[in-house]
Each structure stands twice: as structure tokens, then as C-alpha cells.
N, C-alpha and C positions, 0 to 999 in steps of 0.2 A: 572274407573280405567285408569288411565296414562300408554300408551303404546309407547310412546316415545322412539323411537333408542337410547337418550343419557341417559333417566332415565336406561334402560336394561345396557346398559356401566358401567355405575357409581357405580350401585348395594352399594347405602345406605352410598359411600366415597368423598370426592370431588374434581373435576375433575380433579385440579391441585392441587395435593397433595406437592412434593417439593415447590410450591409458597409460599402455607399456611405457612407450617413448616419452611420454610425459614425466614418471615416474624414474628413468633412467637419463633425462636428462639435466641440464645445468640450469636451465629455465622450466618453472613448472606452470606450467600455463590452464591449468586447473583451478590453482586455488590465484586471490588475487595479490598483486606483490604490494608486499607491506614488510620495508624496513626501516630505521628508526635513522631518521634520519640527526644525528649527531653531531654535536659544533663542537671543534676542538679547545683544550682548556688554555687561557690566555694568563697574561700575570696577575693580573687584575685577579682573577679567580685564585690563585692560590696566595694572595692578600688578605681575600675574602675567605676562604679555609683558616686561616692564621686566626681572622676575628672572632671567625665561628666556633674555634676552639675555644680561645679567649673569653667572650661572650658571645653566646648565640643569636641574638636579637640583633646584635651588631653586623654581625653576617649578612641574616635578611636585610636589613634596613638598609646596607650597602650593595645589595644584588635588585631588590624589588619597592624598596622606599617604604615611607609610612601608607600602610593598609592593613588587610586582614589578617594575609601571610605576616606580619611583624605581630599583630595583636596572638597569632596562635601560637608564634614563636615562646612571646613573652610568656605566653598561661604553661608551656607545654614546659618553658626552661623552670618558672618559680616549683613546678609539681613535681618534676626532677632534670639534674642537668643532663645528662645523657638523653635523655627525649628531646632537648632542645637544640643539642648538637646534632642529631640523629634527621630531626626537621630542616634546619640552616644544612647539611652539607646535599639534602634532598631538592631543598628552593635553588641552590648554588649550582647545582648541576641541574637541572629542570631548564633552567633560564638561563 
């Protein structure tokens, strides 16, 4: 017979009960709740996809206006296209 101080503790449950049922539940209330909270795609955005194919700076300029984001647009389309579509469909769903 096992006379162990933690077998007499536990009495037949296990030790860390909140861990368990944390881990086998639908809520984990461990770690903290972080999810992405996402806005559905409207017409306007798949306009703005169309442009961003088209020209990518036009994209941006239509989702976020004249700024930074348009300025990186522009350097990232002139160095290659694909980097600047790859940016505008990034700003387009971001915002």
C-alpha cells in the first residue's frame, strides 16, 4: 500500500485540477484571449483589389490616401511589381 503524503492529498483527483480542465476545455482561461478581430470584405475593397492589380499605388491611395503607406507603395512598385501588389492587397485588408 502506498502511503504517500501526496497520494493522502489527491484522494483519487488530480493534482492540478484547473490545468486539466483548462486544457480540455472550450475556453482556456490560462492564457489571455486574443483573436483578430476581422471586418468583412465590402465592394468598395474588391474595387480597390482590381486597382491594386492594375496599379498598386492606386490601391493604397484608395484605402489609406496620400501618406507613408502610398509613398512605400510607390518605392516598393518602381523596384518590382509584384512587391507592390503584394503591399496594396496587405494595406487593403489591414484597413
Amino acid at each position: 500500500m502506498d502511503s504517500s503524503p501526496i497520494r493522502s492529498r489527491i484522494k483519487g483527483h488530480p493534482p492540478f485540477p484547473f490545468v486539466l480542465s483548462s486544457l480540455f476545455s472550450t475556453t482556456n482561461t490560462l492564457l489571455p484571449h486574443t483573436h483578430a478581430h476581422t471586418m468583412a470584405l465590402t465592394c468598395s475593397d474588391i474595387f480597390k483589389f482590381v486597382f491594386a492589380i492594375i496599379l498598386p499605388p492606386l490601391g493604397v491611395l484608395m484605402e489609406k490616401g496620400c501618406g507613408c503607406d502610398l509613398l512605400i507603395n510607390i518605392l516598393l512598385t518602381c523596384l518590382g511589381y509584384i512587391p507592390g501588389i503584394i503591399h496594396a492587397f496587405y494595406i487593403i485588408l489591414k484597413y
